[in-house]
TORMARDREN-699370 format. One record per residue: y, x, z of N, C-alpha, C in turn; residue in one letter. Coordinates in steps of 0.1 Angstrom, whole numbers, plus 5000, padded with zeros to 4 digits. Atoms other than C-alpha are relative to their C-alpha. Layout:
BEGIN
YXZYXZYXZA/...
***
This chain:
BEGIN
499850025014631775462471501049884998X/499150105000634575262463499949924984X/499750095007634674942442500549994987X/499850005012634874902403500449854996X/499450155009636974592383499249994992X/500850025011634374442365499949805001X/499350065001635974142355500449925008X/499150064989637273892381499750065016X/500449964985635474052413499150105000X/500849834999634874442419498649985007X/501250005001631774582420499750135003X/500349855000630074902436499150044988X/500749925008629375132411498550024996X/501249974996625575192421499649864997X/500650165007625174762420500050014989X/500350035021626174762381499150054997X/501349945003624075062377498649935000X/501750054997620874942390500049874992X/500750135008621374582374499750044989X/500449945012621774752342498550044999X/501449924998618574972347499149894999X/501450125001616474652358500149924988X/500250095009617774422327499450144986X/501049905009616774732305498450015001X/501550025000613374742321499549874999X/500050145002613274362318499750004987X/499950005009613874432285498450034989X/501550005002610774622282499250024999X/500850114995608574462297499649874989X/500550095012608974152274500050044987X/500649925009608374402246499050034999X/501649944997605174472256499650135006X/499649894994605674792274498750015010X/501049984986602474892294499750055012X/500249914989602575122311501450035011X/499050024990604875082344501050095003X/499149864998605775452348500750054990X/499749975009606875492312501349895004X/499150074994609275162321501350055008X/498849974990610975302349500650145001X/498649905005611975622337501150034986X/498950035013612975502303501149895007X/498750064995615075272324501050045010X/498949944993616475522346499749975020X/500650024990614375382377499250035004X/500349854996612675702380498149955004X/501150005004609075582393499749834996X/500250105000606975252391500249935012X/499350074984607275182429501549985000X/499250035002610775212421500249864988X/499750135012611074932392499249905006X/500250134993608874722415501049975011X/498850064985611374712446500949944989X/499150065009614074702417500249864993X/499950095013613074442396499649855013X/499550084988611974222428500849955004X/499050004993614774252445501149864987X/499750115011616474102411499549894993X/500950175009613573822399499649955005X/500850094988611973752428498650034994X/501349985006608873872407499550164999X/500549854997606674212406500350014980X/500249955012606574362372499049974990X/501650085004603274212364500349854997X/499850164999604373862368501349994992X/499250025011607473922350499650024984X/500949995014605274032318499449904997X/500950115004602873782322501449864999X/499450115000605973502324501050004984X/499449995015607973662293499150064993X/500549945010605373822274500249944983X/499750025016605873812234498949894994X/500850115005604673502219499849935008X/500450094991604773312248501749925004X/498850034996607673072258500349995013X/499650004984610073092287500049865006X/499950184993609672802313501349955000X/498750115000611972502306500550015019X/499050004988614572502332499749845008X/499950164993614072212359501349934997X/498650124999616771912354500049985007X/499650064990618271732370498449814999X/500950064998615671442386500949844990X/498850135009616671112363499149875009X/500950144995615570742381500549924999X/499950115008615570462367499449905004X/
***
């Protein structure tokens, strides 16, 4: 598969794809989306064992742990700073 310009540094086709798909099922997910297999074929990542490698592979988290960390009405974790000393 050859390489797509997507803005300063190409990109295989299949990569965009799939990030797309996972920030869609990202999406949700922190919508409240329950059911896993419903997820992954409205996002195009066909089963739930698929949207768990998928989404993994992109958060470092299972699909469970991504819900529970964005779920609706809940805030996202403040970003670590920088250590300040004084």
């Amino acid at each position: 598969m050859r390489p797509i310009q997507m803005g300063a540094c190409p990109v295989v086709a299949s990569t965009w794809l799939t990030a797309e798909r996972v920030t869609l099922a990202c999406r949700l997910l922190e919508r409240g989306e329950q059911r896993l297999d419903l997820v992954a074929r409205a996002s195009g990542l066909g089963t739930a064992a698929g949207l768990r490698v998928a989404l993994r592979r992109r958060t470092g988290l299972t699909p469970t742990a991504y819900r529970r960390r964005f779920e609706p009405g809940r805030r996202a974790p403040e970003p670590a700073g920088p250590a300040v000393s004084g």
